[in-house]
C-alpha positions in Angstrom: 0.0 0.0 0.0 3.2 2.8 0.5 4.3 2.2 -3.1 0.3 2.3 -4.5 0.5 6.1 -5.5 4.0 5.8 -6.2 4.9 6.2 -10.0 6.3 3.7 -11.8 9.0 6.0 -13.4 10.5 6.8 -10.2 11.1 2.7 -9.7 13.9 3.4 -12.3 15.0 6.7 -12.0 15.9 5.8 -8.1 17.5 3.0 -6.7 14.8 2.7 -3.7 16.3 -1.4 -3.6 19.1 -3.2 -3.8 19.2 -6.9 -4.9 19.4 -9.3 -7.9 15.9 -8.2 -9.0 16.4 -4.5 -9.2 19.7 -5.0 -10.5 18.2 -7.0 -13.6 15.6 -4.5 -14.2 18.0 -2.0 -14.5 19.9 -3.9 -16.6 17.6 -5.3 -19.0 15.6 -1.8 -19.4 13.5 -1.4 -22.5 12.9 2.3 -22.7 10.4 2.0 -26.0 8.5 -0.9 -23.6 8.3 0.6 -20.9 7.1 3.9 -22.3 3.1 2.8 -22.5 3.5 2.1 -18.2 5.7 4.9 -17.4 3.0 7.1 -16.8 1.3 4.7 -13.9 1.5 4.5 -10.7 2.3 1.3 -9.0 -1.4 0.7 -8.0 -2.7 1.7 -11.7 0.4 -0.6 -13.2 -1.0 -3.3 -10.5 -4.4 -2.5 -11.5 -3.5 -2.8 -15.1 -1.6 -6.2 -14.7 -4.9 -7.6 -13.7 -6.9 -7.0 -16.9 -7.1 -9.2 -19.9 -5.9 -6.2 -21.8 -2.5 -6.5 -20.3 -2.0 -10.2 -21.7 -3.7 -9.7 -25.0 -1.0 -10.5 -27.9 0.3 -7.7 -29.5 2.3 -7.5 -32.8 6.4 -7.7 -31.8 5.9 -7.5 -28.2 7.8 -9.9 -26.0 4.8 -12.5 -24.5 5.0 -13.3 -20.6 6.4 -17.0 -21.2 9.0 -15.2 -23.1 10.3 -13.0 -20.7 9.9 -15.3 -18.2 12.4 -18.1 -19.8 14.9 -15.5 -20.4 14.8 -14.0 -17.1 14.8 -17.7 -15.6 16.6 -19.8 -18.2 15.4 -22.6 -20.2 13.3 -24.9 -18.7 14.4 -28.8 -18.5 
């Protein structure tokens, strides 16, 4: 609930964390990506994760099983 009217932006403009996840994000940063987003708050982004919207293919855009296997590796 602290981070809910938080913006997103400010996730990446300030190192509020450090550990292995944060340091990821920052380095595998997709400006263009995260463009659409960047404008939320964590609550709206949270919000916005939830709808069928947010998982609906798009043209060129990675899918969630894609980012997932390269965050995580390949699955054996």
């Amino acid at each position: 609930m602290a981070l809910a009217d938080l913006p997103v932006r400010t996730l990446l403009n300030e190192e509020l964390v450090e550990d292995e996840v944060t340091e990821l994000i920052f380095a595998e940063q997709d400006a263009p990506a995260f463009a659409p987003v960047s404008r939320l708050t964590v609550g709206e982004l949270r919000d916005w994760l939830l709808t069928d919207e947010a998982w609906a293919p798009r043209p060129g855009a990675p899918t969630p099983r894609a980012t997932a296997s390269r965050i995580s590796g390949p699955r054996v």
